[in-house]
C-alpha positions, 0 to 999 in steps of 0.5 A: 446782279452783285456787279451790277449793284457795285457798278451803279454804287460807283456809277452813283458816287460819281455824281453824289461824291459831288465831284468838283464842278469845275472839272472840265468835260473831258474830251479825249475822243471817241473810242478813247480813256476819258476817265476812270475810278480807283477804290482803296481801304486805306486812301492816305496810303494809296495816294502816296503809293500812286503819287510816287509811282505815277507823279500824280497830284490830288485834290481834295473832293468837295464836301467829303474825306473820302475822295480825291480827283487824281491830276496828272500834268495839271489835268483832272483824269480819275478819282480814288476813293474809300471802298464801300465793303470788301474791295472786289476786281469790279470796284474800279470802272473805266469811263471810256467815251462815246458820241452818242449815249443814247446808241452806245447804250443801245448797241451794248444790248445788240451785243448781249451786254447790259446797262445797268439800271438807272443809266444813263444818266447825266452829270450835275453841272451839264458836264455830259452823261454817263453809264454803267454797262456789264459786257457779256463776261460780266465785266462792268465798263463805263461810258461817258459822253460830253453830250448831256442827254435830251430832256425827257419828253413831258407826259400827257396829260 
């Protein structure tokens, strides 16, 4: 249950850090890394550290000291940002993309994994959906589609 908490915290600070609007929708393809979440106690020092290690530039995250989106050749891949509480091994969360949410999301349950509460969901901005799912070793995963999910149907009246 605690990982499910810490995934859906991070799947949350996704899209209420306010990551920057103007990010494009990743679209790396199916199967493939789309983007993914580093957590650090000490954000000045982690930033130098995989500046220099990997020649990764940041930029600031919109409305908050806490977070930067990490660039790599010019092209928005990751956010790092300050840890809520301890830093656990399930603080950082891969995105990885799917095509269809809705039956990834489906076909994760098939397979003995779970969704986390409250995913999907889609991001601000109609820059696709997201999830937070656990596999059945209870390691937590994200999924990314470009697509933002349908509307919810309205109910009757």
């Amino acid at each position: 249950m605690r990982i499910a908490i810490l995934a859906m915290t991070l799947a949350l600070t996704v899209v209420t850090g306010q990551l920057r609007a103007a990010t494009p929708k990743p679209d790396v393809g199916p199967g493939r890394i789309a983007w993914f979440d580093i957590t650090t106690k000490n954000l000045p020092q982690s930033k130098e550290f995989y500046g220099k290690l990997f020649d990764w530039q940041f930029t600031p995250v919109k409305g908050t000291d806490l977070a930067a989106e990490i660039v790599a050749g010019g092209t928005p891949m990751g956010t790092i940002r300050v840890a809520e509480g301890k830093i656990s091994p399930f603080n950082g969360v891969v995105y990885v993309q799917v095509t269809d949410m809705e039956a990834s999301c489906k076909k994760v349950t098939q397979l003995g994994g779970t969704v986390v509460t409250g995913c999907p969901f889609n991001l601000s901005d109609e820059r696709g959906a997201i999830a937070v799912i656990v596999d059945p070793a209870g390691h937590p995963i994200g999924l990314y589609s470009k697509t933002p999910l349908p509307p919810a149907p309205s109910p009757p009246k």
